[in-house]
C-alpha positions, 0 to 999 in steps of 0.5 A, spaced: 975 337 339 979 342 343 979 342 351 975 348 352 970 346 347 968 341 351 967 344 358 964 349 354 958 345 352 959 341 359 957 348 361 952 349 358 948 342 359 949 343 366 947 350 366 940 348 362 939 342 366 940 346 373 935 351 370 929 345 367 930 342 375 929 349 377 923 350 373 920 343 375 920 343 382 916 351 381 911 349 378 910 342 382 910 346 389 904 351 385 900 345 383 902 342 391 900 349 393 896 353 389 892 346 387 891 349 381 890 343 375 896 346 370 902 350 372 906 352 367 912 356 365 911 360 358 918 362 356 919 368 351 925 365 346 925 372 342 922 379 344 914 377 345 914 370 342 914 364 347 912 357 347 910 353 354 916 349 355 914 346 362 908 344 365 905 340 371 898 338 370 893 333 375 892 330 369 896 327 362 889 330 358 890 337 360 897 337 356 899 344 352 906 343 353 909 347 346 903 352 346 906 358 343 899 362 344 895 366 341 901 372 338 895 376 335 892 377 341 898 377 345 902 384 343 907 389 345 901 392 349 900 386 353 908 385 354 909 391 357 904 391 361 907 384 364 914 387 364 912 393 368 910 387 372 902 386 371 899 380 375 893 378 372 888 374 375 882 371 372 875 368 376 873 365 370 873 367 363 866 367 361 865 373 364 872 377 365 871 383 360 878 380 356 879 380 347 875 375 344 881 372 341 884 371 348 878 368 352 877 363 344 885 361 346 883 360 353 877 356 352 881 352 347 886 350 352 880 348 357 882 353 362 876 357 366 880 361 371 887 364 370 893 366 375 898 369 370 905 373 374 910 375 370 919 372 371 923 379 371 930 379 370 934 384 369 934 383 362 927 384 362 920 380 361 924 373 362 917 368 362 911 368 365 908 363 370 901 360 370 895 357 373 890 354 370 884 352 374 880 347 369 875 345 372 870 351 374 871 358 376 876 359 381 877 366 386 885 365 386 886 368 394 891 373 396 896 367 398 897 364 391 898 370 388 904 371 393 906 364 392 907 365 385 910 371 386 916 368 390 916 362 385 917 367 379 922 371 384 926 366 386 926 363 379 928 370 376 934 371 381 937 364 379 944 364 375 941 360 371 935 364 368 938 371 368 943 368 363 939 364 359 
């Protein structure tokens, strides 16, 4: 293997590694912060096909780390909305008017409340960062949205993200 090929690959495991470290730490400051019961970062790895590839959680059960959604509710219309840059906050999905098929995936995944904001890099809708209260109902106050806001900006700014 040529030299270069080699620091090609070092690179690329640098640059992933610096993005997971900056990943995990978003999403332990929104669990510290927010106190919500999951936080997640759900990647787009193709136009509106993603996957959740990173979570903090206040507990193991509540793992949904590989979750790809629910693709039949989650279409061009809900894409664009986020891309636009939609925040979207839930109170509690038993009373939210939302899809059928979104509150069945949302009670699936044991979430009652959501805080949804959206990662824009200048390619476009990078991923989206999420709180999951589980427990009960949850007014998402104007500080957390703020808060995630200024996580999925600063994520979205990261050389790192912007070039993956």
């Amino acid at each position: 293997m040529s030299g270069d090929r080699l620091q090609n690959i070092v690179n690329r495991l640098t640059d992933r590694l610096k993005r997971d470290v900056l990943v995990e730490k978003s999403l332990y400051d929104i669990r510290q912060v927010v106190q919500s019961d999951r936080a997640v970062l759900y990647h787009f790895y193709k136009q509106w096909q993603g996957r959740v590839t990173c979570e903090m959680l206040s507990a193991i059960e509540l793992s949904i780390l590989g979750s790809t959604g629910p693709d039949e509710c989650f279409n061009g219309d809900y894409a664009a909305l986020y891309e636009a840059g939609r925040v979207r906050s839930i109170t509690d999905i038993e009373v939210e008017p939302i899809h059928p098929c979104h509150r069945d995936f949302l009670r699936s995944l044991k979430v009652r409340a959501n805080l949804v904001v959206p990662i824009l890099t200048n390619k476009g809708l990078w991923g989206l960062l999420i709180a999951h209260q589980c427990s009960g109902p949850r007014t998402w106050s104007r500080s957390d949205i703020e808060f995630m806001e200024k996580q999925a900006q600063n994520m979205a700014m990261s050389p790192t993200i912007q070039d993956s």
